[in-house]
C-alpha positions in Angstrom: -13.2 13.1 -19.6 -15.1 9.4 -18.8 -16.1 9.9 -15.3 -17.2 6.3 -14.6 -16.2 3.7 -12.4 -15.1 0.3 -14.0 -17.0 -2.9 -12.3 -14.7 -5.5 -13.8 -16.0 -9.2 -13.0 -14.9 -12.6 -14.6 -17.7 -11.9 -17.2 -16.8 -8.9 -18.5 -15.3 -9.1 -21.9 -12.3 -7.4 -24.0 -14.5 -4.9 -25.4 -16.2 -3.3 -21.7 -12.6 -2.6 -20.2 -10.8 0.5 -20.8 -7.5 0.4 -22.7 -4.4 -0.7 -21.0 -2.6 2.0 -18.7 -5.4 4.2 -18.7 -7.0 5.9 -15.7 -10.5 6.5 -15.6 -11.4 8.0 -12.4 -8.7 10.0 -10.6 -7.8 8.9 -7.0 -9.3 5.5 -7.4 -6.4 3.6 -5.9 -8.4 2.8 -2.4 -10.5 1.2 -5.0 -8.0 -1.5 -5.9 -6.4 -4.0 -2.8 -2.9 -4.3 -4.7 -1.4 -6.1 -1.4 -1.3 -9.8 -2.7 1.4 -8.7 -5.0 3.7 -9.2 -1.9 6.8 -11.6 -1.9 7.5 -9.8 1.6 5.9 -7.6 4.0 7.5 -5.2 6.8 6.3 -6.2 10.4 6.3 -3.4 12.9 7.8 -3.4 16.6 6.0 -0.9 18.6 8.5 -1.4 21.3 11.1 0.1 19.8 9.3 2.5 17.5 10.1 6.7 18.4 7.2 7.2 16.1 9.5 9.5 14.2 6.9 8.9 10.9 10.4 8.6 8.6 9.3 5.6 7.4 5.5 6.9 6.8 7.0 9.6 4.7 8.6 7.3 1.9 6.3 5.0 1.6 5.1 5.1 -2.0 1.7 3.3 -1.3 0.1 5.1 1.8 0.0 1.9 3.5 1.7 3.4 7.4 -1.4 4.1 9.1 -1.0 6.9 11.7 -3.3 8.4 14.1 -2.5 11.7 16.0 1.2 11.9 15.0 1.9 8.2 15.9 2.2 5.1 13.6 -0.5 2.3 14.5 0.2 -0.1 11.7 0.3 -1.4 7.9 -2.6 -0.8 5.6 -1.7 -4.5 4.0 -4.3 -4.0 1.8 -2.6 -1.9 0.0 1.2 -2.0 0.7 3.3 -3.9 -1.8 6.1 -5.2 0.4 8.7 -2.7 -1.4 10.3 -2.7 1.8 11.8 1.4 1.7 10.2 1.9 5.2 12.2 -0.8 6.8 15.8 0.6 5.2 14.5 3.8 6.5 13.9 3.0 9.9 17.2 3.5 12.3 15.9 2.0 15.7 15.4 -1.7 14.5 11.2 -1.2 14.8 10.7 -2.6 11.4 11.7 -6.1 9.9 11.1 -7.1 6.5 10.1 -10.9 6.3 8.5 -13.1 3.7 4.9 -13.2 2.8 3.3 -16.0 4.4 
Protein backbone atom coordinates (compact mmCIF):
# COMPACT_ATOMS: atom_id res chain seq x y z
CA UNK A 1 0.00 0.00 0.00
CA UNK A 2 1.46 3.77 -1.16
CA UNK A 3 1.33 5.55 2.10
CA UNK A 4 2.02 9.05 0.77
CA UNK A 5 0.37 12.14 0.67
CA UNK A 6 -0.27 13.82 -2.84
CA UNK A 7 0.83 17.69 -2.99
CA UNK A 8 -0.91 18.43 -6.27
CA UNK A 9 -0.02 22.13 -7.58
CA UNK A 10 -0.73 23.78 -11.05
CA UNK A 11 2.82 22.25 -11.97
CA UNK A 12 2.48 18.99 -11.35
CA UNK A 13 2.11 16.92 -14.42
CA UNK A 14 -0.02 13.75 -15.73
CA UNK A 15 2.56 11.36 -14.86
CA UNK A 16 3.07 12.58 -10.65
CA UNK A 17 -0.79 12.12 -9.99
CA UNK A 18 -2.29 8.88 -8.93
CA UNK A 19 -4.82 7.21 -11.23
CA UNK A 20 -8.25 8.40 -11.38
CA UNK A 21 -10.66 7.12 -8.41
CA UNK A 22 -7.89 5.98 -6.48
CA UNK A 23 -7.31 6.60 -2.68
CA UNK A 24 -3.94 6.98 -1.47
CA UNK A 25 -4.15 7.74 2.11
CA UNK A 26 -7.20 6.56 4.02
CA UNK A 27 -9.20 9.22 5.90
CA UNK A 28 -7.70 12.09 3.98
CA UNK A 29 -11.05 13.80 3.27
CA UNK A 30 -10.20 16.86 5.97
CA UNK A 31 -7.46 17.09 3.47
CA UNK A 32 -9.60 18.26 0.61
CA UNK A 33 -12.24 21.61 1.14
CA UNK A 34 -14.96 20.13 -1.34
CA UNK A 35 -17.41 23.08 -0.26
CA UNK A 36 -17.26 25.25 -3.51
CA UNK A 37 -19.06 22.54 -5.22
CA UNK A 38 -22.23 24.19 -3.68
CA UNK A 39 -25.20 25.45 -5.82
CA UNK A 40 -26.99 25.84 -2.24
CA UNK A 41 -26.06 25.74 1.28
CA UNK A 42 -28.42 25.10 4.50
CA UNK A 43 -28.51 28.12 6.91
CA UNK A 44 -29.12 27.24 10.53
CA UNK A 45 -31.76 29.03 13.07
CA UNK A 46 -30.59 28.54 16.46
CA UNK A 47 -33.86 29.86 17.67
CA UNK A 48 -35.80 27.33 16.77
CA UNK A 49 -33.27 24.47 16.83
CA UNK A 50 -34.23 21.47 19.91
CA UNK A 51 -30.77 20.36 19.12
CA UNK A 52 -32.23 17.02 18.46
CA UNK A 53 -28.75 16.16 16.22
CA UNK A 54 -31.39 14.35 13.44
CA UNK A 55 -29.99 16.38 10.99
CA UNK A 56 -26.22 15.73 12.18
CA UNK A 57 -26.84 12.10 11.84
CA UNK A 58 -27.55 12.06 7.93
CA UNK A 59 -25.36 14.20 6.89
CA UNK A 60 -23.06 12.40 4.48
CA UNK A 61 -20.19 14.97 4.72
CA UNK A 62 -19.52 15.57 8.57
CA UNK A 63 -20.11 19.06 7.93
CA UNK A 64 -22.87 19.74 11.44
CA UNK A 65 -20.47 20.74 13.91
CA UNK A 66 -21.59 19.87 17.42
CA UNK A 67 -20.04 20.52 20.71
CA UNK A 68 -21.35 18.78 23.98
CA UNK A 69 -24.52 17.27 22.49
CA UNK A 70 -25.58 20.57 20.74
CA UNK A 71 -25.24 21.71 17.16
CA UNK A 72 -23.04 25.02 16.79
CA UNK A 73 -22.94 25.23 12.96
CA UNK A 74 -21.87 24.19 9.30
CA UNK A 75 -18.35 22.98 8.54
CA UNK A 76 -18.81 24.84 4.91
CA UNK A 77 -15.62 23.78 4.17
CA UNK A 78 -16.61 20.76 3.57
CA UNK A 79 -20.44 20.43 3.19
CA UNK A 80 -21.75 20.07 -0.32
CA UNK A 81 -25.07 21.83 -0.09
CA UNK A 82 -26.89 18.21 -0.61
CA UNK A 83 -29.44 19.69 1.54
CA UNK A 84 -30.75 16.01 3.55
CA UNK A 85 -30.28 17.88 6.85
CA UNK A 86 -32.79 20.52 5.97
CA UNK A 87 -35.66 17.78 4.73
CA UNK A 88 -34.73 16.22 7.97
CA UNK A 89 -35.19 18.86 10.22
CA UNK A 90 -39.10 19.14 11.65
CA UNK A 91 -39.01 22.49 13.68
CA UNK A 92 -38.22 24.86 10.63
CA UNK A 93 -34.35 25.52 12.16
CA UNK A 94 -32.87 24.81 8.80
CA UNK A 95 -33.44 26.59 5.37
CA UNK A 96 -31.79 25.67 2.31
CA UNK A 97 -30.89 28.85 0.09
CA UNK A 98 -28.67 29.43 -2.87
CA UNK A 99 -24.98 29.76 -2.79
CA UNK A 100 -23.98 33.23 -2.81
Amino acid sequence: MNNRKMNITPNTTWRETTPGGVVIDAGNAEDFKTGDWRAMRPVWHEEKCKHCLLCWVVCPDNSILVENGKLTGFDYDHCKGCGVCTKQCKFGALDFVPEE
